[in-house]
N, C-alpha and C positions, 0 to 999 in steps of 0.2 A: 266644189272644193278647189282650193289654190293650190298649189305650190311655187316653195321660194326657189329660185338659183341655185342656190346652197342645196335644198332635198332633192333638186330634181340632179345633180354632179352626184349624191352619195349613193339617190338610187340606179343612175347609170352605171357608179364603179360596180356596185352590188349584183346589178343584172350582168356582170362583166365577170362574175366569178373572185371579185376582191375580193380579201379577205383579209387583206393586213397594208395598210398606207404608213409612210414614211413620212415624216416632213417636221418643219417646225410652226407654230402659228403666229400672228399677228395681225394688223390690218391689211388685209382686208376680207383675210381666208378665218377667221376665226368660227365663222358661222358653219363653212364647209366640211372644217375639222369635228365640228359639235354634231352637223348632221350626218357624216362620216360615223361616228359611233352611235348615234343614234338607229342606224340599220344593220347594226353589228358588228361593222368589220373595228379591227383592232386599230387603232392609234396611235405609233411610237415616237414619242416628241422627242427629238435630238436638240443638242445645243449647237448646233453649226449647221450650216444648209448644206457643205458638201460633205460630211459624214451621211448625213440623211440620204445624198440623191447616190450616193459610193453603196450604201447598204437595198437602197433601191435597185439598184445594178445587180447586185450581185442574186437579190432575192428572183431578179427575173431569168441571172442565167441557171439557179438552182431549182427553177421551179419552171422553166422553159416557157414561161408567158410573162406576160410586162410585170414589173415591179412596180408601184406606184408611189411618187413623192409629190407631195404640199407642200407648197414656200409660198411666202410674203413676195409682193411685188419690189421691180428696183432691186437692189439689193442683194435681195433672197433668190431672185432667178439668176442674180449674178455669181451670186458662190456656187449653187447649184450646178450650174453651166458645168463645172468639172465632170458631175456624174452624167451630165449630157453628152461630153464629149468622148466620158471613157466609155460608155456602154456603147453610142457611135461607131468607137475604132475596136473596141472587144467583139462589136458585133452579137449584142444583149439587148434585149430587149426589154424598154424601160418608156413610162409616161411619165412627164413633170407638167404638173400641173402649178403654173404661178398667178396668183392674183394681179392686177394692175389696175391702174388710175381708174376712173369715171371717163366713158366715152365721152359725156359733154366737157368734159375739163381737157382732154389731148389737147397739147401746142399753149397750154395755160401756166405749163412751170405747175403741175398737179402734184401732189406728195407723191414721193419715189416714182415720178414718171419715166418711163424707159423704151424704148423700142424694143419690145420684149422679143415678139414673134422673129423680128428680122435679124435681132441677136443670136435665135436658136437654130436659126434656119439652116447655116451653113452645118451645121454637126449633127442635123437631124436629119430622118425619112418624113417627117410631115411636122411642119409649124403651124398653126392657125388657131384662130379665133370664131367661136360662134356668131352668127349675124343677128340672133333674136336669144332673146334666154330659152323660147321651146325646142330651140336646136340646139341644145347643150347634147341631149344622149346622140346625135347623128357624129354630131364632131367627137365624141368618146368613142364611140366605132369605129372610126376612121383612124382614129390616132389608134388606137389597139390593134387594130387590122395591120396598117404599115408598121407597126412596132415587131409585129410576131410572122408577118406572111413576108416570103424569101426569105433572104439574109435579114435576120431580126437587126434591131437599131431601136434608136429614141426618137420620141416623139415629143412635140411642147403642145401645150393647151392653154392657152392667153384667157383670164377669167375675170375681166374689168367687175369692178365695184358693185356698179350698179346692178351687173346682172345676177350678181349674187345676192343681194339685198333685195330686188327685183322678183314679181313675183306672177306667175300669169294660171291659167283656170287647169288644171291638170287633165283634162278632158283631148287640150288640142297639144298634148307631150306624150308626141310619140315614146316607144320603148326602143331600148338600145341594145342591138342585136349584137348577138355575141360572136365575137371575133376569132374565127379558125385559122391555123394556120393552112396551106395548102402542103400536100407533098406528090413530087414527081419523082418516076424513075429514069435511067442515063438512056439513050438511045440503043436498042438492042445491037445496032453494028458496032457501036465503038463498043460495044461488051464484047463483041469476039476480040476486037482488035487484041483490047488490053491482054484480054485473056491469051493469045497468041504469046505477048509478049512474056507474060506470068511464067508459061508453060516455059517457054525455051528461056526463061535466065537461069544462071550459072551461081551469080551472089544477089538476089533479092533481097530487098530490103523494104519495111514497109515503116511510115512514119504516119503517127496519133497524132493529129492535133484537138488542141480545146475544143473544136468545131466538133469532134466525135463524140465529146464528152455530153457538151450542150445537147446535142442530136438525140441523144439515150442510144447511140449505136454497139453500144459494149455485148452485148451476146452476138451479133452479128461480125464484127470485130474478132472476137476470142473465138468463136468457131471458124475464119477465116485463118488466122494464125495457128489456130491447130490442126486445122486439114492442110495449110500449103506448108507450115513447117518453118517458113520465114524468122528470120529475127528484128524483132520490133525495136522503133526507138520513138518514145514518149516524148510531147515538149511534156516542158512544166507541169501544167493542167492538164495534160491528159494521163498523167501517172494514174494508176487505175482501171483503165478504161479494160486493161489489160492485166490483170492482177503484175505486179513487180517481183514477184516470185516466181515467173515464169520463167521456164528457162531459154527462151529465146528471145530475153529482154537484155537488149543490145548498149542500153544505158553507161554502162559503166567502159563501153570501149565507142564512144560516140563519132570522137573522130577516123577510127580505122571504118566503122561501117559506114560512114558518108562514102568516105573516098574510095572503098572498095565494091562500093555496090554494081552492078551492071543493069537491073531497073531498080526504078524508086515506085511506088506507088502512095503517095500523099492521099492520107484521110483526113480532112476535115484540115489541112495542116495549110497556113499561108508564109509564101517565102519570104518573110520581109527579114527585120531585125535578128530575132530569135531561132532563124535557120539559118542564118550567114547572108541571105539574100538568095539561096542557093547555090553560092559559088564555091562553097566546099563540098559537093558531089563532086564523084566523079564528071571529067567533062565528056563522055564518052557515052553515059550510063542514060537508059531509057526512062524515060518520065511519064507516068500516070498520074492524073492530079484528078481530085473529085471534088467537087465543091457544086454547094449549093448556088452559088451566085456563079453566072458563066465570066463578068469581066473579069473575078480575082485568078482565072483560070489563065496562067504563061505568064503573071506578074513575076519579072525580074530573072526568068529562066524560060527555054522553049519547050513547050509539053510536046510531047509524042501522041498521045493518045489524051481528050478530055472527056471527063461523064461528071456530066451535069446533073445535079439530082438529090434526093434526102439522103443523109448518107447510108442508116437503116437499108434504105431499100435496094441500095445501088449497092452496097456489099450483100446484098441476098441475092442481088443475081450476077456476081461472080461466085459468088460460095455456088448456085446454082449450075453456074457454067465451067467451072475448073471441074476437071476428069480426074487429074492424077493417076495411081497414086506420086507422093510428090515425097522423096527422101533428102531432106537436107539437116543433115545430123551433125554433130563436130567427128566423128568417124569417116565418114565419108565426103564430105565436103570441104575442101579447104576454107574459104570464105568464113564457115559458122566455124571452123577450127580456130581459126586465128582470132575471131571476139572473142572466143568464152578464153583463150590464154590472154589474150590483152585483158578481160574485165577481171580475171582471177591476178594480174599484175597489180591492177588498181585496185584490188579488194586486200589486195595484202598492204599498199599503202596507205590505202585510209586506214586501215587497222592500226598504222603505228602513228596517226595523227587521235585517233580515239584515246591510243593509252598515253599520251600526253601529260605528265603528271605535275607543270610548273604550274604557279600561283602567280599573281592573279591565270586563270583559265583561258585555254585557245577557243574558238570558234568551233571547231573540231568536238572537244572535249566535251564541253558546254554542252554541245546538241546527243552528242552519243549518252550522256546521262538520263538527258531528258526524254531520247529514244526509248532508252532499257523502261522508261515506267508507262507509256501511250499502249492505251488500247488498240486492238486491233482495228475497231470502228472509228477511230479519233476524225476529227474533221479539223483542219489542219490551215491554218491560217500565217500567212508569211509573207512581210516587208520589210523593206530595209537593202540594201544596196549588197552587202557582203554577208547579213541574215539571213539573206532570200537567195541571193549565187548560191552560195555554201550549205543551206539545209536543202536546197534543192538535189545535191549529192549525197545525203545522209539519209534522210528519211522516206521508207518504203510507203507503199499505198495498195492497198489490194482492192479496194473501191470505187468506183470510179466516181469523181464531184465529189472528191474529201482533202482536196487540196485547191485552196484558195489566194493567188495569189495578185499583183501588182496588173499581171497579164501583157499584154499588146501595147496599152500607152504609157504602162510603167511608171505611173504616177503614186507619189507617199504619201499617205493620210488615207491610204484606206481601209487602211488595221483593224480601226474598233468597228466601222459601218459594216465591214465584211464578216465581223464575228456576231455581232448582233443579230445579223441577216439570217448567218448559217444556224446560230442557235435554233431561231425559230422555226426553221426549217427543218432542221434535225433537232425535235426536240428530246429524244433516250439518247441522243450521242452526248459526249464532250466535248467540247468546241476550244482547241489552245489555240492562241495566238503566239507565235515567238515573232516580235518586233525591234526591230533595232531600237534605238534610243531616241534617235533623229524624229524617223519613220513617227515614232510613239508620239512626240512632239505633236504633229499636227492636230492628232484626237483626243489626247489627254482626257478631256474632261466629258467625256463621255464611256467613259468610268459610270459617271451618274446617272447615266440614263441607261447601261444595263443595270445597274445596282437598282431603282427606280422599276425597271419593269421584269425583275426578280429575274435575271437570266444571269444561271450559271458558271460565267466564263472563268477560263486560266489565260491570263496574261502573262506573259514573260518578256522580261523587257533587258535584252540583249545590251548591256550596258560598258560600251568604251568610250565612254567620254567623249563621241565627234562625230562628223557624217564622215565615212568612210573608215579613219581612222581617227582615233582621240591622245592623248599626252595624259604622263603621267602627273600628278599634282605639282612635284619639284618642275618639271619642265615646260610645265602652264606657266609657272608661277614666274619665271626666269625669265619667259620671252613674253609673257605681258609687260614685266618691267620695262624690258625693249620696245613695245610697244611694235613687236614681231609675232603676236598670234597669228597662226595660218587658218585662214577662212571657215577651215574644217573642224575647230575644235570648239568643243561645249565646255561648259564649265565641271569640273572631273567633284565624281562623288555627288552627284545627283541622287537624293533618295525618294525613288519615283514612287518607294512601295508607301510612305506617308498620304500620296496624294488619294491612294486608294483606301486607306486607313481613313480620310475625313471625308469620303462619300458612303463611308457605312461597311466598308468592304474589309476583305483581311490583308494585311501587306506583308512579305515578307521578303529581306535583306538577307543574298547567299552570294557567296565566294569561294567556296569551294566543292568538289565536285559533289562531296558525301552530301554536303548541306542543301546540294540545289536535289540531288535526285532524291531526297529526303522532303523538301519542299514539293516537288511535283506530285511525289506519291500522297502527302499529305492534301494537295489543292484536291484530287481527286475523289478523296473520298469528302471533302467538305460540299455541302448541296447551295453554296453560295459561290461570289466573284472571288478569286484570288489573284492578285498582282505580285508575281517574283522579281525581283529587281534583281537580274544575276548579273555580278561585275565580271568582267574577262579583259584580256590584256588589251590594252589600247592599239596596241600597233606602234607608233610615232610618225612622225611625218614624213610621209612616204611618198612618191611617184605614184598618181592613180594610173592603173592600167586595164582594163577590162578587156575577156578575150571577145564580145562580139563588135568591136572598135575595130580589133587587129583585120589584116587583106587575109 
């Protein structure tokens, strides 16, 4: 008996534990996607290559082993590329598998020929190409190996023409051994060390990153936080990991606890962007950093103590090794005294940015409506520049990997790949999206392709008329005549909820508070897609300012 190329790629993904590929089809992968569903696993055909390789990404960091995406050579590895680089720098793990030219044709000007491999290379853990078509499952090993073992990342898979059309005795095709990750724990001396340090601070302070979320470290995490008593502060992505209704969730006074900590102990958590670089810690304050990969360990600050290791296991042996008991209460503590008055300062200003009652609607507003109607289980999807800042201060998460966002490379267009992904993933959850306008832009039209493979979704599409900020109609209208549009604005009055209305879906147009959280409650009980087009004020033409820019 033979096998083609094409069976012998669907039965490697299969022996790999796939269950669901991403991609779009054309020449020269068409046959791979046919024999992809022909061994069962699911096939979600997107209209764009990088929604597909963005919802790849996201299915591997929800699901903690590679996500896999199918693209067209040339091209198709080129849009791709995006979800190559974000799952790269997110640190997810993800295979993109793209077709390309005829090996006899390379150097010939072949249809969509490209230097694929060496394209992917700089943003990947492993590029390569099979040397024979019976080493296609060796190379799917490998690439899933490097994708999932240490710090996960992407991998490419170069799959020339021929060897897919190609076809040789199934006898001499090896099987493709299934890809583990490995997990280590930190060295038992620098466990006392830190531990040393744990016991004698004064204001501890402990900080979640995405890395913990990925990891599945949450029970080990929240029993750490409950026996030393600490106050946590979540990025983004890791909202959950740590129910947010904790009461030693430090969130809402972010910057008094950087600056007043005296140790830090970083889980899963890297200093770049989205922690200042480090340099809003105190400069005084003792540094434990944990991370699976040893170089990202003293990136951009000097560690005191480092433990290398899963993070699971390496917070089970300080939860093992801390003594206690450990009293850091707002009674007795100044430190935890002074967050919970500064986050009880800021809970009373958001509050009066919630009751906001002007029309068109705040950003504020807007999200506090759509609050009041989200289940407790929601899975939580957000982009968008001042959507994604600002709901990241509004909305709670008591789960951990129920909040979906832009992440580490902070790139837009990943709205609808990332809901699609989560859907499947969580299939008895609801999956919203609240999307800027902009952000929405990029994916639009794939709209069709959940509507196409029956999933669920609520969109919301955060609508001011601009990237950043947008203009009112009169004041569009006035400085086009000038032919002084600022770079930022869209064209105002955009009815996004139409476009979901001619893919089969429900759309509905709100501007006011009653009508949108009227709208939410309604998308929710509907067992189909709904797209809210909520308008809210534009802003005008503003000074951008963002505070991880500021020194």
């Amino acid at each position: 008996m033979s096998l083609s190329g094409a069976q012998i790629v669907a039965r490697a993904l299969k022996q790999q534990g796939v269950t669901v590929v991403f991609g779009i089809v054309g020449i020269p992968v068409v046959e791979v996607a046919e024999a992809i569903q022909s061994e069962g696993i699911r096939f979600i055909s997107f209209r764009n290559e990088q929604s597909c390789s963005y919802a790849a990404s996201a299915w591997g960091y929800l699901n903690q082993k590679p996500g896999v995406c199918l693209v067209v050579s040339g091209p198709g590895v080129v849009h791709a590329l995006a979800g190559v680089v974000h799952s790269q720098v997110n640190t997810w793990p993800l295979v993109l598998i793209g077709g390309s030219c005829e090996t006899t044709l390379e150097g010939a000007g072949a249809f969509q020929e490209c230097l694929q491999i060496e394209m992917c290379r700089p943003y990947s853990k492993y590029s390569a190409r099979p040397q024979s078509v019976e080493q296609i499952p060796q190379v799917m090993t490998s690439a899933f190996r490097h994708a999932m073992v240490g710090r996960p990342g992407a991998a490419y898979i170069d799959l020339p023409a021929d060897y897919i059309q190609g076809s040789v005795q199934a006898a001499i095709v090896p099987n493709a051994h299934l890809a583990k990750p490995v997990f280590a724990q930190a060295d038992p001396t620098d466990i006392v060390a830190a531990v040393e340090l744990l016991s004698a601070a004064k204001s501890p302070l402990i900080v979640v990153g995405k890395g913990a979320a990925y990891a599945r470290a949450e029970e080990e995490i929240r029993a750490l936080v409950d026996k030393y008593q600490a106050p946590f502060l979540p990025t983004p992505m890791a909202k959950g990991v740590v129910p947010d209704s904790h009461p030693r969730n430090a969130s809402s006074a972010r910057s008094s606890a950087l600056k007043g900590a005296d140790v830090v102990l970083l889980l899963g958590a890297r200093l770049n962007w989205i922690l200042h670089f480090g340099r809003r810690f105190n400069p005084n304050a003792k540094i434990i950093q944990v991370d699976v990969h040893p170089e990202e360990i003293g990136t951009n600050v000097s560690i005191d103590v480092a433990l290398q290791g899963h993070l699971p296991l390496v917070v089970r042996q300080l939860l093992d090794a801390l003594r206690g008991p450990f009293v850091l209460d707002p009674d007795s503590n100044p430190f935890v005294s002074e967050l919970v008055q500064h986050a009880q300062r800021n809970a009373d200003k958001q509050l009066q940015k919630y009751q906001n009652s002007e029309i068109p609607m705040s950003y504020y507003r807007a999200f506090y409506e759509i609050k009041q109607q989200l289940p407790s289980d929601v899975v939580f999807v957000s982009e968008g520049a001042n959507t994604m800042d600002i709901a990241r201060t509004v909305f709670d998460f008591q789960l951990p990997r129920r909040r979906l966002d832009c992440a580490t490379f902070a790139n837009m267009g990943v709205g609808m790949g990332f809901a699609i992904a989560a859907q499947l993933h969580y299939v008895e959850s609801r999956v919203v999206a609240v999307v800027g306008d902009s952000a929405f832009g990029f994916s639009a039209m794939e709209l069709e392709t959940a509507v196409r493979s029956r999933l669920p979704l609520i969109v919301i599409v955060i609508n001011n008329n601009g990237i950043y900020y947008g203009l009112e109609p009169e004041e569009y209208g006035a400085l086009e005549r000038q032919s002084q549009l600022p770079t930022t604005a869209l064209l105002p009055g955009v009815r996004y909820e139409l476009i979901a209305e001619a893919v089969g879906a429900k759309g509905v147009l709100v501007k006011t508070p009653e009508d949108l959280g009227t709208a939410v409650e309604a998308a929710l009980a509907h067992n189909g897609l709904t797209l809210i087009n909520c308008v809210i004020k534009p802003g005008g033409y503003q000074k951008l300012d963002f505070a991880w820019m500021s020194k």
